[in-house]
VEXTI-942855 format. One record per residue: residue number from 1; residue in three letters; x, y, z of N, C-alpha, C in turn. Coordinates in pm, 1 decimal. Atoms other than C-alpha are relative to their C-alpha. Example, Ala and Ser with C-alpha at 12.3 -4.5 7.8 and 13.67 -1.06 7.14 Angstrom:
+-----+--------+----------+----------+----------+----------+----------+----------+----------+----------+----------+
| num | residu |      n.u |      n.v |      n.w |     ca.u |     ca.v |     ca.w |      c.u |      c.v |      c.w |
+-----+--------+----------+----------+----------+----------+----------+----------+----------+----------+----------+
|   1 |    ALA |     89.0 |   -119.0 |      0.0 |   1230.0 |   -450.0 |    780.0 |     90.0 |    120.0 |      0.0 |
|   2 |    SER |    -82.0 |   -119.0 |     -6.0 |   1367.0 |   -106.0 |    714.0 |    -77.0 |    109.0 |     73.0 |
+-----+--------+----------+----------+----------+----------+----------+----------+----------+----------+----------+
! end
This chain:
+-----+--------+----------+----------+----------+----------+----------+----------+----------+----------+----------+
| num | residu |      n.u |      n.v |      n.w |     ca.u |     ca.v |     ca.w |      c.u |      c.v |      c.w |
+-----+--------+----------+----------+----------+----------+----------+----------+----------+----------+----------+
|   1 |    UNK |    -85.7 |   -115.6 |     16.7 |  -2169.9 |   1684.1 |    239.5 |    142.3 |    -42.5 |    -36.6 |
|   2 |    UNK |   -127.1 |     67.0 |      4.4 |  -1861.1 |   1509.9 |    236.8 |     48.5 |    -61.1 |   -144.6 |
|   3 |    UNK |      4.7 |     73.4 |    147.7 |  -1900.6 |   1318.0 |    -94.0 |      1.9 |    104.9 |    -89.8 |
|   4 |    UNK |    -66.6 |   -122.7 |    126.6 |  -1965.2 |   1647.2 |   -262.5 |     92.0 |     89.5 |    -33.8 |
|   5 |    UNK |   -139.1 |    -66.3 |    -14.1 |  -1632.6 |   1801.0 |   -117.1 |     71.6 |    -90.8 |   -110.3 |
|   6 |    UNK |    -75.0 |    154.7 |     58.1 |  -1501.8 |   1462.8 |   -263.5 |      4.9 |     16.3 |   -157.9 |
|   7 |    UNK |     17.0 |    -32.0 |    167.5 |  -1657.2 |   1530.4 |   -599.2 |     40.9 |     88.1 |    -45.7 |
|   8 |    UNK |    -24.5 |    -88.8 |     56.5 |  -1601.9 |   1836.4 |   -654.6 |    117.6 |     37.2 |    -19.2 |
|   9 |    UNK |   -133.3 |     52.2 |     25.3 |  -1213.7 |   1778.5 |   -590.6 |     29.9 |    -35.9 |    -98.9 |
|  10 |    UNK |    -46.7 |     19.5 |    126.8 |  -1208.8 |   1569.9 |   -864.6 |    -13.0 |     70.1 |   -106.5 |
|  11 |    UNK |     38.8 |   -111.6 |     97.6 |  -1379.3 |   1798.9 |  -1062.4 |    102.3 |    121.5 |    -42.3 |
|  12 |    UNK |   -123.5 |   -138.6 |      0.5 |  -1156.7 |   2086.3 |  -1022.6 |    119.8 |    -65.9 |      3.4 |
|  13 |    UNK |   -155.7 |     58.7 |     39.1 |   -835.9 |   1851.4 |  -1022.1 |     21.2 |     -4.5 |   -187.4 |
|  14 |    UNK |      4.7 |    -20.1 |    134.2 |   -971.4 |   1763.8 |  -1391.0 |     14.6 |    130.1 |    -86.4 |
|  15 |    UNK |     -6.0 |   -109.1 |     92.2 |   -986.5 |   2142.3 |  -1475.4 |    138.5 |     71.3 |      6.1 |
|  16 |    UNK |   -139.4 |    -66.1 |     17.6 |   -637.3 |   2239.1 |  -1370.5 |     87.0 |    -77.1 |    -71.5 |
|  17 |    UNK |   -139.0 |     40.7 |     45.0 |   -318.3 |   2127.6 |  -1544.3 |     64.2 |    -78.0 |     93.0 |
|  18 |    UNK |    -37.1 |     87.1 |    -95.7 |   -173.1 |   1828.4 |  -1392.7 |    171.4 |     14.9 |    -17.9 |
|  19 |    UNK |   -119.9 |    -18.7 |    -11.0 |    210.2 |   1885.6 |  -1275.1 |     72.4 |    -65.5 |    -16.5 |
|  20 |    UNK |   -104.2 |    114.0 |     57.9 |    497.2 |   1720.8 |  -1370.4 |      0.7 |   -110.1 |     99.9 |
|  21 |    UNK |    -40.6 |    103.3 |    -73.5 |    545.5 |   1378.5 |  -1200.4 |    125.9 |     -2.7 |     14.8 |
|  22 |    UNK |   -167.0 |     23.0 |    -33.7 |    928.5 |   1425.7 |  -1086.0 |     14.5 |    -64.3 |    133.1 |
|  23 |    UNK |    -35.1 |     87.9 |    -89.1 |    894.3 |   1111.6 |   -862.7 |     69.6 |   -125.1 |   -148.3 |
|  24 |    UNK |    -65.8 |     55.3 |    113.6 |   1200.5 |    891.3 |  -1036.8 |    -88.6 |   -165.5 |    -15.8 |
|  25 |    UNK |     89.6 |    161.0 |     85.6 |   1083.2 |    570.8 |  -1273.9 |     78.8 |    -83.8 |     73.1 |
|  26 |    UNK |    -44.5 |    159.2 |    -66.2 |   1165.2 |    254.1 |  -1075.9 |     -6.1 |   -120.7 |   -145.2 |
|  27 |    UNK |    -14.5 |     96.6 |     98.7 |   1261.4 |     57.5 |  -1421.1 |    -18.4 |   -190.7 |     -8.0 |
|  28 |    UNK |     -1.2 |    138.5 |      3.3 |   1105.9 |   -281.5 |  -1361.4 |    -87.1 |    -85.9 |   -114.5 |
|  29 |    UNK |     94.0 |     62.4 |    121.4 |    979.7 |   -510.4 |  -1593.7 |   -109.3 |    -15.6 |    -14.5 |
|  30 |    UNK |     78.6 |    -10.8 |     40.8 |    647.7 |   -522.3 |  -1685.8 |    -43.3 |   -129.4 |     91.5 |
|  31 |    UNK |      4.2 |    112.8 |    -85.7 |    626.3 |   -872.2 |  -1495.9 |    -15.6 |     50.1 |    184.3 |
|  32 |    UNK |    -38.4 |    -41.8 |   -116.6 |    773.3 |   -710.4 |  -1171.6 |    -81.5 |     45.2 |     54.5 |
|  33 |    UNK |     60.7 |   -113.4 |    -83.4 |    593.3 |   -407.8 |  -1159.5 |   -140.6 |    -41.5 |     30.1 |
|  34 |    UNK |    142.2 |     57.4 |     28.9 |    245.6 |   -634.4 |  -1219.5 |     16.0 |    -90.6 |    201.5 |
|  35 |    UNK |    -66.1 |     37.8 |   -117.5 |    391.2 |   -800.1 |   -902.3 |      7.0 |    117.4 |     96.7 |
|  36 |    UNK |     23.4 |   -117.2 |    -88.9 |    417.4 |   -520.9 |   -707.2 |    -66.6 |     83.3 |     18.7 |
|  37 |    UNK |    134.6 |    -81.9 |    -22.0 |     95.0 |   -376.9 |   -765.2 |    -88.8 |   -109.2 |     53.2 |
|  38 |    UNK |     83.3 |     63.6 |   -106.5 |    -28.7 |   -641.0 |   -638.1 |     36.4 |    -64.7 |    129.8 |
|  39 |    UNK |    -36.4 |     16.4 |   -103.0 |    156.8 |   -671.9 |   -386.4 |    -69.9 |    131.8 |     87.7 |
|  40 |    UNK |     21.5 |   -110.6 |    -25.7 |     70.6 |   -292.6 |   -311.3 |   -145.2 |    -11.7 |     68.5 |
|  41 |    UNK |    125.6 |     -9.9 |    -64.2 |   -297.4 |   -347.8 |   -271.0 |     -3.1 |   -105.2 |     85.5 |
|  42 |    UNK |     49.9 |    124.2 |   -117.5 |   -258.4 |   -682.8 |    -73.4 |     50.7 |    132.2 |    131.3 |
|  43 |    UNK |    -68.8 |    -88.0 |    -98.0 |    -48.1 |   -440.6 |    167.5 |   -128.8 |    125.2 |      9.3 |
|  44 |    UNK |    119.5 |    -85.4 |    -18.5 |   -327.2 |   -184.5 |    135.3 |   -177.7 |    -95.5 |    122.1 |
|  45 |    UNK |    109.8 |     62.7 |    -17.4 |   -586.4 |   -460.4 |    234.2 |     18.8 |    -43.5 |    179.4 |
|  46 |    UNK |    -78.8 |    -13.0 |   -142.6 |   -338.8 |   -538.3 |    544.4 |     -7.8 |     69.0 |    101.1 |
|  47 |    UNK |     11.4 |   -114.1 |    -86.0 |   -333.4 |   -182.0 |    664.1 |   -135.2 |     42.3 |     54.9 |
|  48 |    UNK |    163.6 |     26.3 |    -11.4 |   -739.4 |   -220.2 |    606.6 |    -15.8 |    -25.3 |    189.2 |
|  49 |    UNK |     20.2 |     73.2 |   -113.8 |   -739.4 |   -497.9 |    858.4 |     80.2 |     17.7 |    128.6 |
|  50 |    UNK |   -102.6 |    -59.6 |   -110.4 |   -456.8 |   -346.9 |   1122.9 |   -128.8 |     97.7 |     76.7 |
|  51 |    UNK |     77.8 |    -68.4 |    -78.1 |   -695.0 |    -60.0 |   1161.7 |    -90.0 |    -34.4 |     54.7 |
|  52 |    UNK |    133.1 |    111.7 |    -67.9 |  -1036.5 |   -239.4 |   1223.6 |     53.2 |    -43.4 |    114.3 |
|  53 |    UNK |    -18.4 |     55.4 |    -92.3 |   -863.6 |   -430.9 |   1465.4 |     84.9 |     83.4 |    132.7 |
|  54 |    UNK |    -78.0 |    -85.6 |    -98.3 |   -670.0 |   -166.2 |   1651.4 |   -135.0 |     87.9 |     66.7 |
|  55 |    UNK |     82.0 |    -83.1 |    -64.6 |   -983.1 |      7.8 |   1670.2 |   -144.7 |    -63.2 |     74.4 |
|  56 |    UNK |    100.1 |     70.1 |    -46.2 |  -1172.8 |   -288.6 |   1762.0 |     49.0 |    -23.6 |    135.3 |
|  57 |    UNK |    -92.7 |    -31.1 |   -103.5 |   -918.2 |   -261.3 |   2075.9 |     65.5 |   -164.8 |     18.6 |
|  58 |    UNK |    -85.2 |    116.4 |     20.5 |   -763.9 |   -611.1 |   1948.3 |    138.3 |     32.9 |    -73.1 |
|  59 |    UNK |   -170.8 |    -47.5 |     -0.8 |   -403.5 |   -463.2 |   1959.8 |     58.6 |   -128.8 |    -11.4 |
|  60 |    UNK |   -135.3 |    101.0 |     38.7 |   -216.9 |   -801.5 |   1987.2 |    -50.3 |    -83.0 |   -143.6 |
|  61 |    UNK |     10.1 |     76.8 |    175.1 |   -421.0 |   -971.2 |   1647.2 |     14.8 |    120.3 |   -161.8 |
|  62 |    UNK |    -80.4 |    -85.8 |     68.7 |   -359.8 |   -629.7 |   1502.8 |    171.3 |     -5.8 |    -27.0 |
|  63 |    UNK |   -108.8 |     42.8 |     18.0 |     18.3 |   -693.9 |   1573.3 |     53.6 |   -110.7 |    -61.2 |
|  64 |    UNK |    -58.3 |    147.2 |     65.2 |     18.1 |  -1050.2 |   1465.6 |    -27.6 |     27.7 |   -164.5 |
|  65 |    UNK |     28.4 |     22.7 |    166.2 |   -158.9 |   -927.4 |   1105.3 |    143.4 |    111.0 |    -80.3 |
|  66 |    UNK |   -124.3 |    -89.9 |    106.3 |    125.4 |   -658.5 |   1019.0 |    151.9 |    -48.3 |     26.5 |
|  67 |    UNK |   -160.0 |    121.5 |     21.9 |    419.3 |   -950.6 |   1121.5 |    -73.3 |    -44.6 |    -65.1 |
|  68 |    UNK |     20.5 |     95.0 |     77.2 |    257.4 |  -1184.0 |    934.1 |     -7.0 |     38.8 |   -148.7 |
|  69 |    UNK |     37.6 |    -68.7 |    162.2 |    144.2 |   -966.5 |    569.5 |    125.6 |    101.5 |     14.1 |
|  70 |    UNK |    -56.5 |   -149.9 |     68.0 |    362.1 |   -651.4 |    597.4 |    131.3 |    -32.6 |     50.5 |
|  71 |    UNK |   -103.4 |     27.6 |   -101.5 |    681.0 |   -783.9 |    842.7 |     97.0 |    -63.5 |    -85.0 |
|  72 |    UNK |    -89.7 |     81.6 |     56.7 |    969.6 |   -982.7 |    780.1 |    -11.2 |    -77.4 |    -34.1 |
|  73 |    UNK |     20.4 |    143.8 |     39.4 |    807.6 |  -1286.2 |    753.3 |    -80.0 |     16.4 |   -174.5 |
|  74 |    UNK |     67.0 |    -25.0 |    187.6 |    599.9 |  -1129.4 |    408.9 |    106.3 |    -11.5 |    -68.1 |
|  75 |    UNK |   -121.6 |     -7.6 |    176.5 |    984.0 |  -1112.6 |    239.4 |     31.4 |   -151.3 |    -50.8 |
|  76 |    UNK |    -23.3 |    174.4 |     62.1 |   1098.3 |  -1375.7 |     33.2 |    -81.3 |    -28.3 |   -137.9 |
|  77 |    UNK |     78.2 |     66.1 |     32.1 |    776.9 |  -1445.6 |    -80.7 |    -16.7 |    -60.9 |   -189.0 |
|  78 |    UNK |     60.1 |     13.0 |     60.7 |    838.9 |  -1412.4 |   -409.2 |    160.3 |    -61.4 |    -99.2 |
|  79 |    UNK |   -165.3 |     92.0 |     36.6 |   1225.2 |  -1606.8 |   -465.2 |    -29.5 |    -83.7 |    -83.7 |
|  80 |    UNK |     27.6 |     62.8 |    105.4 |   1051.2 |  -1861.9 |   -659.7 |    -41.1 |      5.0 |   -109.4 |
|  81 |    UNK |     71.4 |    -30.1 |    159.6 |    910.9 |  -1670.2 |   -938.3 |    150.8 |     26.0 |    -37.9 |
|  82 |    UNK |    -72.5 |    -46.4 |    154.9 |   1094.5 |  -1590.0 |  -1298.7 |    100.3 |    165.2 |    109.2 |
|  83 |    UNK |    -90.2 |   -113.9 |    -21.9 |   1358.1 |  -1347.0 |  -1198.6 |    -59.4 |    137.7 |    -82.6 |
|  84 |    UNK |     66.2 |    -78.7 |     22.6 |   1172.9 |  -1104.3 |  -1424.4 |   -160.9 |     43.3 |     60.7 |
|  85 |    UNK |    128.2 |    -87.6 |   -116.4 |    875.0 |  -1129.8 |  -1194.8 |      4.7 |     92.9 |    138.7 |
|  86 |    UNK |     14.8 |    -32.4 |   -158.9 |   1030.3 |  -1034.2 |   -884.5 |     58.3 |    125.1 |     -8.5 |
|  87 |    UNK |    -55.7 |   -137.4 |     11.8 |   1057.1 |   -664.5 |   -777.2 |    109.7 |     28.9 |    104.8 |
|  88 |    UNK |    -90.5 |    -36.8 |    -42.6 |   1310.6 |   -639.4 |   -555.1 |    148.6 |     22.9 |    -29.9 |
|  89 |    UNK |   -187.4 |      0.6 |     62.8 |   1654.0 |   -716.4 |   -736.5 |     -0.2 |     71.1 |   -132.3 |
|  90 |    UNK |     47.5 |   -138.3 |    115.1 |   1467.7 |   -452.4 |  -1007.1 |      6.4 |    119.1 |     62.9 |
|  91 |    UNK |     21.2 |   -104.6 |    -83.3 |   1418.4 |   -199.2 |   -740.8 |    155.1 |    115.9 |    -18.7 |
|  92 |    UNK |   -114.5 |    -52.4 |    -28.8 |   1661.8 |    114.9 |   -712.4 |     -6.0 |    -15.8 |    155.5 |
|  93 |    UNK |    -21.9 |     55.0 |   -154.0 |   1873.7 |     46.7 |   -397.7 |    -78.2 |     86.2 |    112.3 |
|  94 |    UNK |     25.7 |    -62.7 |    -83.1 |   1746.8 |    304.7 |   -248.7 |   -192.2 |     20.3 |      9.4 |
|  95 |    UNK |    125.9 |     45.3 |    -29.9 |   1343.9 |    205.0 |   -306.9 |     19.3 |   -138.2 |     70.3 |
|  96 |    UNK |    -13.1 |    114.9 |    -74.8 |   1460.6 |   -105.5 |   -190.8 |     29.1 |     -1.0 |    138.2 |
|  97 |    UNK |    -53.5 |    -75.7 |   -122.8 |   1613.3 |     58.5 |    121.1 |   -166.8 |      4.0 |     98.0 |
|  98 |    UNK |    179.9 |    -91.8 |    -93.2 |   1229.6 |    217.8 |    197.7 |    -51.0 |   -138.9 |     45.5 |
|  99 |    UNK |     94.2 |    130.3 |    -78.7 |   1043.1 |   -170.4 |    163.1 |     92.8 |    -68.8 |    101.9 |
| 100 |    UNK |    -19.8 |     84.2 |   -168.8 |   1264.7 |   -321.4 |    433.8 |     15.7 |     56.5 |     86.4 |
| 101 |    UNK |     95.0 |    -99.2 |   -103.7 |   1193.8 |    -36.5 |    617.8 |   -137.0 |      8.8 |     76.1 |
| 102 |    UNK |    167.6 |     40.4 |     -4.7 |    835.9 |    -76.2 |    547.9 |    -22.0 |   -130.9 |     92.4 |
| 103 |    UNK |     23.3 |    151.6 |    -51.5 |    912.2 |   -478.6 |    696.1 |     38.7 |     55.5 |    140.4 |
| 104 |    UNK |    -62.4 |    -38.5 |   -136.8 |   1107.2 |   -316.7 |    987.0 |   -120.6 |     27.5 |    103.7 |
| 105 |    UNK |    104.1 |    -77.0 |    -79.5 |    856.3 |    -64.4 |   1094.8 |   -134.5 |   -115.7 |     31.8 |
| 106 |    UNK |    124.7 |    179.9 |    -33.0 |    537.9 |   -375.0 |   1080.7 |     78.6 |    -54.0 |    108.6 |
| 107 |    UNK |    -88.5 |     88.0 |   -126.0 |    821.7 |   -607.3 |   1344.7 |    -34.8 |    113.7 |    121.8 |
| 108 |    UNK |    -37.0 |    -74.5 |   -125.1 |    853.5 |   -296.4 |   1552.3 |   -168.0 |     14.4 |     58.8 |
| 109 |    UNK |    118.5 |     -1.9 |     13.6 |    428.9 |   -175.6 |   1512.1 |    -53.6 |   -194.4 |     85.2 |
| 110 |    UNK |     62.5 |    170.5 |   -117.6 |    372.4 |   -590.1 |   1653.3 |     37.1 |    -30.0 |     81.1 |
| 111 |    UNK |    -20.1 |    -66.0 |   -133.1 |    588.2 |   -522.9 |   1886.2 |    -47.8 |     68.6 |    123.3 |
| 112 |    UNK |     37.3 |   -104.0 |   -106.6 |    438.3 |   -257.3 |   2059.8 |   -128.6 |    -33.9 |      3.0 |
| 113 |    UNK |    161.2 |     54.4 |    -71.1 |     96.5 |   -386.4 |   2011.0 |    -45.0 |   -138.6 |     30.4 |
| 114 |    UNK |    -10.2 |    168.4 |     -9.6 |    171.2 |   -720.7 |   2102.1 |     12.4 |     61.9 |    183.6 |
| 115 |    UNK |     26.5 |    -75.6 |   -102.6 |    203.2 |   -494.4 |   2455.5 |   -132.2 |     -6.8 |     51.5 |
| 116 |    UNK |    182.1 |    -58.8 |    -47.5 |   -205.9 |   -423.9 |   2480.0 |     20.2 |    155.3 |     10.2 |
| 117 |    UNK |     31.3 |   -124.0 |    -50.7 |    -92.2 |    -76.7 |   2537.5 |    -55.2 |    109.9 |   -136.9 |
| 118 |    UNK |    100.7 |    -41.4 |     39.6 |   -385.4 |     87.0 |   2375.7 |     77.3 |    134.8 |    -65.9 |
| 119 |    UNK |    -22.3 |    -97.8 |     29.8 |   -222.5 |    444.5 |   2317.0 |    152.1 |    -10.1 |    -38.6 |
| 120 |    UNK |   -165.4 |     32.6 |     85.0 |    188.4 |    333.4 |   2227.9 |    -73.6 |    -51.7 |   -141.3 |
| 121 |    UNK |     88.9 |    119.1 |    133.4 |    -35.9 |     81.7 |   1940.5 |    -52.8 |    143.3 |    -88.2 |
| 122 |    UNK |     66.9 |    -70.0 |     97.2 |   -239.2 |    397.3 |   1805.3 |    134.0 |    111.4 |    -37.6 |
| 123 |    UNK |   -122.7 |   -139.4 |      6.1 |     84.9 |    671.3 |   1851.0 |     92.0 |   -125.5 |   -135.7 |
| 124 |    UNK |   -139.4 |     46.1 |     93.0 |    338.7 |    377.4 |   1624.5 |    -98.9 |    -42.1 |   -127.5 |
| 125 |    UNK |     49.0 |     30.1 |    118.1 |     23.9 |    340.1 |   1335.0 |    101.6 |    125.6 |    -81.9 |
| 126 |    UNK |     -7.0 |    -67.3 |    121.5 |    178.4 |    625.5 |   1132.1 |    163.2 |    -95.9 |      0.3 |
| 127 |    UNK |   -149.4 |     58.9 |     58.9 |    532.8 |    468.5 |   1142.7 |    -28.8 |    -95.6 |    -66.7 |
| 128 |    UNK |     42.1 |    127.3 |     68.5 |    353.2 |    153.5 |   1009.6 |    -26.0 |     90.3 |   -154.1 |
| 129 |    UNK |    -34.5 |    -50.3 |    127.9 |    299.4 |    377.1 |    715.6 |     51.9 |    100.7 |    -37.2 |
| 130 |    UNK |    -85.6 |   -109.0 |     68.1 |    533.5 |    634.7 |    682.7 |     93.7 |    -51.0 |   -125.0 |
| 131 |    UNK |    -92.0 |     53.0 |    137.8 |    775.1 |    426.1 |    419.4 |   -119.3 |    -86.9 |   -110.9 |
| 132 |    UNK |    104.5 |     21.4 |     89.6 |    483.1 |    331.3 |    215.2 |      9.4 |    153.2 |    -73.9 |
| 133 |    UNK |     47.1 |   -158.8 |     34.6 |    400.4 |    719.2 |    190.6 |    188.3 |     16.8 |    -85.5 |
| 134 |    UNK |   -178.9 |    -38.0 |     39.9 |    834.4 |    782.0 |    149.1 |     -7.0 |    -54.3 |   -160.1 |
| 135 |    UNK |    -27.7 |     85.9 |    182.0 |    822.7 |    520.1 |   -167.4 |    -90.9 |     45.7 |   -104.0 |
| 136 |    UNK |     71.0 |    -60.2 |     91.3 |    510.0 |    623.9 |   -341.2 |     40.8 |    146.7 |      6.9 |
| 137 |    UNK |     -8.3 |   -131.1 |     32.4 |    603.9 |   1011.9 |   -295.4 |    150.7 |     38.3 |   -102.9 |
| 138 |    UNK |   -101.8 |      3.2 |     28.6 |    930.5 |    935.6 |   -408.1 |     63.6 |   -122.0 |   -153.2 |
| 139 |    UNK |      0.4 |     68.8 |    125.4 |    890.9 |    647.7 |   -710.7 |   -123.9 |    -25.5 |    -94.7 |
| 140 |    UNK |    155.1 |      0.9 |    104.7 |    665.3 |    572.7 |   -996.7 |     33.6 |   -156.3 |    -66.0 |
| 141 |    UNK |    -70.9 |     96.3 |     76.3 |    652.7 |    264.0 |  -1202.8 |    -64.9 |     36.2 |   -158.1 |
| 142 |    UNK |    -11.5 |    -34.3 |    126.5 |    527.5 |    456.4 |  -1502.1 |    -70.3 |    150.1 |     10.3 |
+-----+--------+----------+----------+----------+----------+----------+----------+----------+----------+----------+
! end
């Protein structure tokens, strides 16, 4: 039943008129933005493995995977590429603002489930992705 809600969504998305995209262009180079889509899904693959493990009721290796991929310790990572690969010093300041937000919220999220406490760990998952949601609702890269 579910799959054909699913389908039929798309279906009917295809038959209406698709609305303007007035989330602003994040102007990065073609290098960058290739870089930051894949950064995007590693971070997708992250949030994967956070949940599994939060719901496997391994709260503190849940905390250690969103410091380690999504946290402060993920920035940097990418200082040694071509200045046209890297998206951050492309970013407007204020998408740039959201991802060390995004690093913040992960420190704070391993924090609290670096605790064990089972119900603080599931209540601070949406802050783990609320500036994910903020940046995609709010930029495009084409």
């Amino acid at each position: 039943m579910k799959a054909w809600l699913f389908l039929s969504s798309i279906v009917l998305a295809g038959a209406v008129p698709a609305a303007e995209d007035t989330r602003q262009l994040a102007p990065l180079s073609a290098e960058a933005a290739a870089t930051l889509r894949a950064d995007m899904r590693a971070n997708l693959l992250a949030i994967n493995g956070i949940l599994d493990l939060v719901a496997a009721g391994k709260l503190k290796e849940a905390g250690e995977l969103a410091e380690k991929e999504l946290g402060f310790a993920a920035m940097g990572k990418h200082r040694t590429l071509p200045f046209d690969a890297r998206p951050g010093p492309q970013m407007p300041p204020e998408m740039h603002r959201i991802g060390i937000e995004g690093h913040q919220a992960a420190n704070d999220f391993a924090r609290i489930a670096a605790t064990g406490d089972r119900e603080r760990t599931i209540a601070a998952l949406p802050s783990l992705t609320a500036p994910c949601v903020a940046c995609h609702y709010a930029y495009r890269l084409r």
